[in-house]
N, C-alpha and C positions, 0 to 999 in steps of 0.2 A: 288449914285453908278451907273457905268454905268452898263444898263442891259446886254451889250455883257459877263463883267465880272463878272456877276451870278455863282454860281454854279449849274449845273444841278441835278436833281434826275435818280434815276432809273427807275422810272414810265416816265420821258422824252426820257431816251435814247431806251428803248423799244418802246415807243411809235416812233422814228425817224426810228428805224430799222422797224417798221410793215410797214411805210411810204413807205421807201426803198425797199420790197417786191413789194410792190402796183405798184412801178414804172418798178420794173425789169420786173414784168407780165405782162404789159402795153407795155412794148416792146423800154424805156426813157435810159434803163441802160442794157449793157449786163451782162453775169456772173462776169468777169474780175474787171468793175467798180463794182458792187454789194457786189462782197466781199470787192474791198479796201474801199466804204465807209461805210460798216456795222465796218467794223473795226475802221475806224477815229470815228462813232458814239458812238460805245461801249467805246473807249477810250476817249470819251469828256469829261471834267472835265467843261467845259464853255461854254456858251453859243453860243458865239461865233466860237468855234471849232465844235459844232454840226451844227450851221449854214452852216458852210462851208462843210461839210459833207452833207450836204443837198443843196449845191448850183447847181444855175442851173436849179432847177427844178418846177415845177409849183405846188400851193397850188390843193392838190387831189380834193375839193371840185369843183374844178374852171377846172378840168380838162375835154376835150372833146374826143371822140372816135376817134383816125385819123386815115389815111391810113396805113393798114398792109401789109405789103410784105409777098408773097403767103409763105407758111413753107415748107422746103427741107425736102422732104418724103424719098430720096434715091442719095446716093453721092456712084458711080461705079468707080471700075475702068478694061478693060480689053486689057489685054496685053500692062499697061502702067504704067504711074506712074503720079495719078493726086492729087491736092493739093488743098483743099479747107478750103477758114478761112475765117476772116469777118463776116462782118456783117448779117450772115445766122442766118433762123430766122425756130426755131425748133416747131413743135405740139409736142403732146403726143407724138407721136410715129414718130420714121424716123430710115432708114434702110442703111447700106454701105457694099456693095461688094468688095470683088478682085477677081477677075479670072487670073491668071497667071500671075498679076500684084501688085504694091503698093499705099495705100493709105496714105495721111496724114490728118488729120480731123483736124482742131484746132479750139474747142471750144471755144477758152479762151474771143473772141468779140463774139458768139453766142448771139442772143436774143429769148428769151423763154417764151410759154404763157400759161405753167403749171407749177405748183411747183415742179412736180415729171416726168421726161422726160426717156424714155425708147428707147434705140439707141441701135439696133439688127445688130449685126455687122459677117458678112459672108464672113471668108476668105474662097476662093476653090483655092488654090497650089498657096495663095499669102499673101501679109504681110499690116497689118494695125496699122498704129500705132495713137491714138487719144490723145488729149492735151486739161487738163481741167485744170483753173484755181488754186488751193492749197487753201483749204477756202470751194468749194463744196461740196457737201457729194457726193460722188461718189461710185457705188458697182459692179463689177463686178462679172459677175455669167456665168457657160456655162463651154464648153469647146474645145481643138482644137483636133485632129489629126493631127500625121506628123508635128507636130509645138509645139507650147505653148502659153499662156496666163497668162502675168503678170501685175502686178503692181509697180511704182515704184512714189517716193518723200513721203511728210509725208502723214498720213490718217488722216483724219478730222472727225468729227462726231456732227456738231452744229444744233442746234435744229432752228435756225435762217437761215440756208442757206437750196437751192432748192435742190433738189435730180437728181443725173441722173444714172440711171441705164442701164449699159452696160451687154450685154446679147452675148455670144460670142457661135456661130455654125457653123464648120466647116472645113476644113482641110489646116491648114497656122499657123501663126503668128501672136500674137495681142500682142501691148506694151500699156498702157495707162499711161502716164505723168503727175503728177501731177506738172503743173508748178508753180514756187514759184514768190510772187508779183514781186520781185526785178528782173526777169528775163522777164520782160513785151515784149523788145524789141530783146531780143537772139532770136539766129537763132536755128532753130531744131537741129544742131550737137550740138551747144555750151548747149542745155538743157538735151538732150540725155547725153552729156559725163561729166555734172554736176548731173544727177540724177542717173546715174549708179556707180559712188565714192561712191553711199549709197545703204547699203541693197537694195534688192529685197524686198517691201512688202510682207509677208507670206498671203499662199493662204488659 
């Protein structure tokens, strides 16, 4: 029998998802890819399908330390409206302003090099709205004046995915998106006016 068409156990496909952590912290895979192949992992029935869930990537032992790009401490914006996504690569801790102004953060290609990430987000008489993958555990905590602070798309709560915790101080507007996989390449209206057809997450 071929071994691609094995069946896998459950001591395998944990073992591919702890893989899968090792490489997101490494800085190999952002959040985005992270959750969809924890997800083809969990759902491998074969060998073969865990393989490819795992393609791409280099055996952990055999791996070396490479060059890291410096982590975005603080994404501002004032009296503007600035837009940051990509390939931004977060520490423990990184900070975003508005001053009279709007930001847009999209997480969803971030790379991360702790499992629990803390993003202190300060609107002063401005609007931020952040974009995490669907799949992250995400917690919003804090509050606004003269504005609000919500949440919207489903809530997750996997013991398998990284944490990011949003901390909201300030007087403005904060939205946080949880985007869903199949909307990888929509633009920020088209996710906004598919995430808002659905409840508000309760606070």
């Amino acid at each position: 029998m071929d071994d691609a068409s094995v069946r896998v156990s459950d001591a395998e496909r944990e073992q591919a998802v702890l893989a899968l952590r090792e490489h997101l912290l490494a800085g190999r895979l952002t959040l985005e890819e992270f959750t969809d192949r924890v997800g083809a992992a969990l759902g491998a029935r074969v060998h073969a399908e865990l393989t490819r869930a795992q393609a791409g990537l280099p055996e952990l032992f055999a791996t070396a330390a490479g060059s890291r790009r410096t982590p975005t401490r603080l994404i501002g914006a004032l009296f503007s409206h600035v837009m940051r996504r990509g390939r931004l690569r977060l520490g423990k801790r990184a900070l975003a302003v508005s001053v009279l102004g709007d930001v847009d953060l999209d997480l969803r290609n971030v790379i991360i090099d702790q499992w629990q990430t803390t993003l202190i987000v300060v609107p002063a008489l401005g609007n931020i709205d952040v974009y995490v993958p669907e799949g992250v555990n995400t917690i919003l905590s804090g509050g606004t004046l003269l504005g609000h602070s919500r949440e919207w798309g489903r809530d997750t709560d996997r013991a398998d995915a990284p944490v990011i915790r949003i901390r909201v101080l300030g007087a403005g507007t904060v939205d946080v998106w949880r985007v869903p996989q199949d909307m990888g390449d929509a633009s920020y209206d088209e996710v906004i006016r598919r995430l808002e057809g659905r409840k508000e997450l309760p606070g």
